[in-house]
N, C-alpha and C positions, 0 to 999 in steps of 0.2 A: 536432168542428170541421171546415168547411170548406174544403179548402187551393187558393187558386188555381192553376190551371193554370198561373202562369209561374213559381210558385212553386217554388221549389230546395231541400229540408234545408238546415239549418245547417249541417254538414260538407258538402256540396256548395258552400255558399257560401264555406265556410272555403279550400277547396282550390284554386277558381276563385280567388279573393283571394290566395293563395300563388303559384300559379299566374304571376302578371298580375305579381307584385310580383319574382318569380324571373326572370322575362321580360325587364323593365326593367331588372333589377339585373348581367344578363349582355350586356345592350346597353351600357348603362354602362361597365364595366369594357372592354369592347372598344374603344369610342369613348377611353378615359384609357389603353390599350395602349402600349408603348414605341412601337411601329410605327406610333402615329398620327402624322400630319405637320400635328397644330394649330400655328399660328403668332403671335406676336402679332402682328406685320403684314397679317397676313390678318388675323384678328380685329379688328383698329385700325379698318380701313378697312371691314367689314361691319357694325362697332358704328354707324357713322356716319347709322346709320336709325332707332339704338336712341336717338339722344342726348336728342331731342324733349324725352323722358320720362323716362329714365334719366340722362340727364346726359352729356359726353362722355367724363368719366372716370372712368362708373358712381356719380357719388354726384348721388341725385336734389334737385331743388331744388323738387317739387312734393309737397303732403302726401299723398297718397296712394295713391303711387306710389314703390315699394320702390328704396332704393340696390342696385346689384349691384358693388360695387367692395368688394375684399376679400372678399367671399363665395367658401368651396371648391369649388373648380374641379368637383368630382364634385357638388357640389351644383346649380350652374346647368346643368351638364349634362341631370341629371334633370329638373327644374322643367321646361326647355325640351322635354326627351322628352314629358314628362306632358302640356304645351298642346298639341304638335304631335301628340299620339294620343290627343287628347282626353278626358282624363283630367283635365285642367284646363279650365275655359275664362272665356273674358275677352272682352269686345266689342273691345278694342284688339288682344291679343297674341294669339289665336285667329289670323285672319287672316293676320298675319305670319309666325306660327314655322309655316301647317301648309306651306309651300313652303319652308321651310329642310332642308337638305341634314342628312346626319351630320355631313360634314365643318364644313359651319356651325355646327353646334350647337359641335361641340368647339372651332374655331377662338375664335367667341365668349365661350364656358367659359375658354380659355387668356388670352385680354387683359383680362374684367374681373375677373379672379380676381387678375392680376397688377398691379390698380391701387391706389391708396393710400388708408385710409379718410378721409374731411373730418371735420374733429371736427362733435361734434353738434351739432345745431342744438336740437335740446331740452333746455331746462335745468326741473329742478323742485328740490326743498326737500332736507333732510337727512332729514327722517322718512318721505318715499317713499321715498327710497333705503332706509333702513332697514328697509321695509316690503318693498317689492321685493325686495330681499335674503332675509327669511326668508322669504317665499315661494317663491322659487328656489332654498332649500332645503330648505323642508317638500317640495316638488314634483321634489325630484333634477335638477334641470331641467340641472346642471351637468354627470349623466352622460353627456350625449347633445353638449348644445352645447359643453362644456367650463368647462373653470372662468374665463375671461373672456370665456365667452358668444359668441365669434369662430366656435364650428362649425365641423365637421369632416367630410371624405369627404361624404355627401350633405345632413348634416346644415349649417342655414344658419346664418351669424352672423345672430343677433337685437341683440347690442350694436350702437349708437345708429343703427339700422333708424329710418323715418321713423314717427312717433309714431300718425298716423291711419291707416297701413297695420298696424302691429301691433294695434291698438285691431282692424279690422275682420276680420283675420285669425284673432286668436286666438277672435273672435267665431263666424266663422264653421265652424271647428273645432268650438268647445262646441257649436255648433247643427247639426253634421254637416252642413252646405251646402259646406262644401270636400272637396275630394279630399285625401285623406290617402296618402302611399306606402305604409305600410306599418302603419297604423292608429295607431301608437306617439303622435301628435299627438290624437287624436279621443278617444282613450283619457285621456289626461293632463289636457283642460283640463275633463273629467266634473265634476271634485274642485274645480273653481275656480268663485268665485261672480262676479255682474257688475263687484260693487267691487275684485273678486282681479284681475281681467282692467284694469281702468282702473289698478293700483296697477304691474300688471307694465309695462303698455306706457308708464306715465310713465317708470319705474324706468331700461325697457331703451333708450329712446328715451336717457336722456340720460348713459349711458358710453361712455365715450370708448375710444380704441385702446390695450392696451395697450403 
């Protein structure tokens, strides 16, 4: 076999991937430091660019296009590192976050993390839900997000996230077309089929805060 020249070993790839993922992970925890001076009024009045789309009190009103209200603070953090060092990208929020500061990032992290979730806007039947449901547990899905789905530390609330962003998300996961942190998502939705994936985003779309 042939191996292209820009081609890396698997451990070579593995380690750059750890690597990348350890890099981000000790930005992170510096940016969420006691000594950081994130604010919510600083955050208040920087959000005020984000509202368009996110809403102004991070719960979105457009389908898709993700609520950030109530999402952990170590998680919009990341998301934001990832567009801004392009690790993510997006035609809208490319642009924006790669001129955001650390301190923006964190100030932003701190007000819409601190904001309140809107019940959902998505309502489906009793037997998605119950489908949803075993699926979220055949899939452990609760070890990461938690057991009402709200997420934790970088990991994101998926409860009642807007319907056609989960649908496109967890899409694009299965199809390795998104960036993944730290693979744990790429990995997980292998096992799900396309009807798996429409049963979770009805499911997750439409619970409410605990």
């Amino acid at each position: 076999m042939i191996l292209s020249r820009f081609a890396r070993p698997v451990g070579a790839r593995q380690r750059s991937r750890t690597a990348a993922v350890q890099t981000a992970a000790v930005f992170v925890l510096a940016c969420l430091s006691p000594t950081s001076h994130a604010g919510l009024e600083e955050g208040r009045v920087k959000a005020q660019v984000c509202a368009a789309c996110h809403g102004a009190d991070g719960n979105s009103v457009i389908p898709g296009t993700p609520s950030l209200a109530g999402q952990p603070r170590q998680f919009i953090v990341t998301a934001l590192f990832m567009f801004r060092e392009g690790r993510r990208k997006n035609d809208q929020m490319t642009p924006f976050v790669e001129k955001l500061s650390n301190a923006d990032l964190n100030d932003l992290a701190a007000y819409f993390s601190s904001q309140k979730m809107a019940p959902p806007a998505h309502k489906t039947t009793p037997e998605r839900i119950a489908e949803g449901k075993a699926i979220t547990r055949a899939q452990n899905c609760v070890a990461c997000h938690t057991a009402t789905l709200t997420g934790q530390q970088h990991i994101p609330r998926i409860a009642s996230q807007r319907h056609e962003y989960l649908l496109s998300q967890l899409r694009q996961f299965r199809a390795t077309t998104r960036a993944d942190f730290d693979g744990t998502m790429t990995s997980a939705t292998q096992a799900l089929s396309q009807a798996d994936i429409e049963v979770l985003a009805d499911y997750l779309a439409s619970l409410a805060a605990p």
